[in-house]
PAZA-607446 format. One record per residue (C-alpha): y, x, z; residue in one letter. Coordinates in Angstrom, 3 decimals. Layout:
<rs>
R        y        x        z code
R        Y        X        Z    a
...
</rs>
This chain:
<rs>
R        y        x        z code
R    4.794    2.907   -3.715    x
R    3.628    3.928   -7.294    x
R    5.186    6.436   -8.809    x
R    5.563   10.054  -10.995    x
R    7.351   13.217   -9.636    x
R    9.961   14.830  -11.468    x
R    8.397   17.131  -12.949    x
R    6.273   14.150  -14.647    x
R    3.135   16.320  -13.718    x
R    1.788   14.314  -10.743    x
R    1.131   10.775  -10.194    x
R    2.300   10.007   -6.258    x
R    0.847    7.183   -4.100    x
R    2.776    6.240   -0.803    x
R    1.485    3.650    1.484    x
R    2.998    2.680    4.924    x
R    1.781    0.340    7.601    x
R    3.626   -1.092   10.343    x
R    2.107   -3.652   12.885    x
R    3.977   -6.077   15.784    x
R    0.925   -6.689   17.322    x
R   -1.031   -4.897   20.280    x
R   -4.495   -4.919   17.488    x
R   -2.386   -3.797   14.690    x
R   -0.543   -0.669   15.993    x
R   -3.731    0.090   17.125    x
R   -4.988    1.635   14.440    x
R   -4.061    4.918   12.273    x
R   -4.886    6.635    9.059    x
R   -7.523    9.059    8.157    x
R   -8.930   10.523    5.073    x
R  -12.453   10.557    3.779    x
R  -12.768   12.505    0.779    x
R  -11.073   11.309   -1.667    x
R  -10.365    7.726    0.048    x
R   -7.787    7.105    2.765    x
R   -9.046    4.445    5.365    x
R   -7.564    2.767    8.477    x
R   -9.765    2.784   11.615    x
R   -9.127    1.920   15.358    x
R   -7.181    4.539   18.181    x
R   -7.967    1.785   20.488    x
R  -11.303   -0.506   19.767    x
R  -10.733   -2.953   22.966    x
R   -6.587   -3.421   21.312    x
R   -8.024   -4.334   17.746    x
R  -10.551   -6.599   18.902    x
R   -7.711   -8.724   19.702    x
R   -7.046   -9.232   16.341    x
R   -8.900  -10.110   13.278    x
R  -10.779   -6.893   12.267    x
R  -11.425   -7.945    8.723    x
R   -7.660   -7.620    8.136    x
R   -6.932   -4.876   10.183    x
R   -9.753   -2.046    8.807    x
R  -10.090   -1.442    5.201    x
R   -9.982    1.240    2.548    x
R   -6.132    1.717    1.975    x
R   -6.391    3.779   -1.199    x
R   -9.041    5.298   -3.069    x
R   -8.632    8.199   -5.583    x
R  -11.057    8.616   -8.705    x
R  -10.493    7.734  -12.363    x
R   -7.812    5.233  -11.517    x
R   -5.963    5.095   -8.252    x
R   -6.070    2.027   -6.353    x
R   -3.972    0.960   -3.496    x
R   -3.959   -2.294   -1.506    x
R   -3.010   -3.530    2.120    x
R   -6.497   -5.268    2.789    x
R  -10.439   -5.212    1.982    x
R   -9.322   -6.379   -1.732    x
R   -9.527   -2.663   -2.693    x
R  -13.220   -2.887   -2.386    x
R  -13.496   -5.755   -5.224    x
R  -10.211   -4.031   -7.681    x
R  -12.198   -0.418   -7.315    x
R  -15.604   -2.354   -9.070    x
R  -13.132   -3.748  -11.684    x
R  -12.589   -0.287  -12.868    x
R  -14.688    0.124  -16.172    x
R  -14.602   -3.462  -16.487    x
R  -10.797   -3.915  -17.996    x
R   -8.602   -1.321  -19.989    x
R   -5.507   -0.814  -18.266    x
R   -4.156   -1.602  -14.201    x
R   -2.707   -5.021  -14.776    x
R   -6.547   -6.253  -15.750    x
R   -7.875   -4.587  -13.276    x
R   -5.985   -6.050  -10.331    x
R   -6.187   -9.580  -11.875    x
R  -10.301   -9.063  -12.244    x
R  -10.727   -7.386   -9.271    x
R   -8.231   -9.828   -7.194    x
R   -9.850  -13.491   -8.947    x
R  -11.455  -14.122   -5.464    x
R   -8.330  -13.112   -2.959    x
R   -5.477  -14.826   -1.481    x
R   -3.018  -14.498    1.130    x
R   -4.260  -13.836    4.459    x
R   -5.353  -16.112    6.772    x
R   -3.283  -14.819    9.381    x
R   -1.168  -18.764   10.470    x
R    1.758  -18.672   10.766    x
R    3.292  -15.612    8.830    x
R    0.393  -15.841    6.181    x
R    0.748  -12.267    4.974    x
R    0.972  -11.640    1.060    x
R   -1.883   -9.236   -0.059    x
R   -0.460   -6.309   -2.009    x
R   -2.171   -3.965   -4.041    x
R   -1.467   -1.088   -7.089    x
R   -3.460    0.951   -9.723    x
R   -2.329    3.225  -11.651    x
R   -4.103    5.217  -14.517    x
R   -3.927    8.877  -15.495    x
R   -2.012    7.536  -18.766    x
R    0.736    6.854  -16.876    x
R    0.125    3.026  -17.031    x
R    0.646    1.265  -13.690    x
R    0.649   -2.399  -12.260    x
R    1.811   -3.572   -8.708    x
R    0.460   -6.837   -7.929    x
R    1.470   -9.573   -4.932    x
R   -0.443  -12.571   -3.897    x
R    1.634  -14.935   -1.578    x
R    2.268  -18.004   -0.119    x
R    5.108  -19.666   -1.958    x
R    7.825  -21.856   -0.493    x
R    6.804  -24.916   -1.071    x
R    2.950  -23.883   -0.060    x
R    1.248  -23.172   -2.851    x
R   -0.080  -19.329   -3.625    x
R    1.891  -17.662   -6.141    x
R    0.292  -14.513   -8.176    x
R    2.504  -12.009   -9.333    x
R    1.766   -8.917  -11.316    x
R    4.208   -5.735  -12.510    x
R    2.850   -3.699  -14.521    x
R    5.266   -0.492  -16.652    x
R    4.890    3.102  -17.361    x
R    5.443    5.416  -14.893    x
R    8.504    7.486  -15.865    x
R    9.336   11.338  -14.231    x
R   11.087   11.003  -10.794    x
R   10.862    7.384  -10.089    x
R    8.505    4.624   -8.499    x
R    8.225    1.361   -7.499    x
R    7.526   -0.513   -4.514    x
R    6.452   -3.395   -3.372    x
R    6.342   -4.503    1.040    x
R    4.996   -7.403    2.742    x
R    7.395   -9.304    4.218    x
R   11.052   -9.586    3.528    x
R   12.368   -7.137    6.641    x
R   14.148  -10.438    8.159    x
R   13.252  -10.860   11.809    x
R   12.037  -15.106   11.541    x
R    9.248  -16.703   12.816    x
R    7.188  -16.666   10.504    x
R    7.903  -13.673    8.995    x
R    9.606  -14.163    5.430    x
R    7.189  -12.818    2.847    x
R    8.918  -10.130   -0.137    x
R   10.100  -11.989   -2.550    x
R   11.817  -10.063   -4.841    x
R   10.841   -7.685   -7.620    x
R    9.224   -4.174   -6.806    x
R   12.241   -2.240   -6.150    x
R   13.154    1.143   -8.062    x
R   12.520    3.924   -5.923    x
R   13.967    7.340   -7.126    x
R   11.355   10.322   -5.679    x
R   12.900   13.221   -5.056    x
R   10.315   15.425   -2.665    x
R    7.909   17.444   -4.487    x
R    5.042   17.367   -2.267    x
R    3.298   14.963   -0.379    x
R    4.419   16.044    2.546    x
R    8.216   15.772    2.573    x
R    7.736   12.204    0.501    x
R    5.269   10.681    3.997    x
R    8.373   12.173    5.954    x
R   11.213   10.530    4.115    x
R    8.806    7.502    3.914    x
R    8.206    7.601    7.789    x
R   11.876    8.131    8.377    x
R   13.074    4.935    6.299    x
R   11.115    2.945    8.523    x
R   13.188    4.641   11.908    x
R   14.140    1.107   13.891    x
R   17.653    0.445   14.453    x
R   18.710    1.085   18.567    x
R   17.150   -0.478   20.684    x
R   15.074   -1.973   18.527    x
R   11.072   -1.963   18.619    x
R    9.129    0.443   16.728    x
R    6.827   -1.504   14.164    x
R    5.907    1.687   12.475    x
R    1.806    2.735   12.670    x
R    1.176    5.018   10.169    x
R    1.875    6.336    6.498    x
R   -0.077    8.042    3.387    x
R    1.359   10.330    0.274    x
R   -0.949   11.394   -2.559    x
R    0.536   13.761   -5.162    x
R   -2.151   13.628   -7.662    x
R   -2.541   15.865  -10.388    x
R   -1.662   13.371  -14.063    x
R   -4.343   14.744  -15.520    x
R   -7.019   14.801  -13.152    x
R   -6.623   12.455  -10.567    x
R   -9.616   14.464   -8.560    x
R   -7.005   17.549   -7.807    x
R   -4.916   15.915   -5.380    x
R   -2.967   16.588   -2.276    x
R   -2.484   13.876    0.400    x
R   -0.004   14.201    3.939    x
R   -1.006   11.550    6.769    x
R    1.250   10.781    9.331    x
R    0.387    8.877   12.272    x
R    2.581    7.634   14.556    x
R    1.280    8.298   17.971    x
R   -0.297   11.709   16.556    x
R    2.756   12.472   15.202    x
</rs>
């Protein structure tokens, strides 16, 4: 989620993971300075899975702000310098990504920047219906009290797992802190009755517009609570 409060003073960041698998939900969120990171609760659990895709720099704050749900946030952080707004970044710093390897649900790698100018871009990289990887970018202009957002997969319980294929959706941001937005975002991922808890962890950054550097950020982990 990319987005501006309503006061149009600070540019917020929300990033959520969920995981169905014993490696993935073994992991939480932490912050590093000014870079948010996943790492292991459980190193026996995530060696399960494939650690490449499971530990990775989830946002990083500095001139830009660049989110992504994989090690691709490595590649689009070099790209800033090298292209003058978020939509060139992600397509520089994404030219040697796809979809994960991760047979058979073949997850779509998302990712964001966003500038200080108020200039954002959301970008998806997926595997289409018919096989072949389909690139999408979104780039607008963030406007006061609203944000987009872009998921994964669909929210459809198939095997495999439907990737998003829609448009970012519009996202009205009401909290004013960073706090109360990782709450409501923690909240709309509540399972229904009965049903398992996917949920592992999410991130908010409410970061000044004008200097990216004075920030606040609210982790919430699930098992930490």
């Amino acid at each position: 989620l990319i987005g501006l409060d309503r006061t149009g003073e600070k540019v917020i960041v929300g990033y959520a993971i969920t995981g169905r698998s014993a490696s993935s939900q073994a992991r939480r969120l932490r912050l590093d300075g000014s870079s948010i990171w996943t790492e292991p609760t459980q190193k026996e659990l995530l060696s399960q899975g494939k650690e490449e895709l499971l530990i990775y720099r989830a946002v990083a704050i500095g001139s830009a702000i660049v989110v992504s749900n994989g090690q691709q946030t490595e590649d689009i952080v070099k790209s800033i310098g090298q292209a003058k707004d978020p939509e060139d970044i992600l397509k520089l710093g994404l030219e040697g990504w796809t979809y994960e390897p991760d047979s058979p649900h073949f997850t779509p790698r998302i990712s964001g920047c966003v500038f200080p100018d108020g200039k954002a871009c959301l970008a998806l990289i997926r595997k289409g219906s018919q096989g072949a990887e389909e690139r999408l970018f979104y780039p607008w202009e963030l406007n006061p009290g609203h944000g987009k957002m872009l998921a994964t997969y669909s929210g459809r319980e198939e095997n495999p797992l439907p990737p998003f294929d829609r448009d970012p959706l519009d996202i009205a941001i009401a909290p004013l802190d960073a706090a109360s937005l990782a709450k409501d975002l923690f909240d709309s991922l509540s399972p229904a009755p009965s049903a398992p808890d996917y949920r592992v962890a999410v991130a908010s950054v409410y970061a000044l517009k004008r200097d990216f550097l004075n920030f606040n950020v609210h982790i919430i982990n699930k098992k930490e609570r």
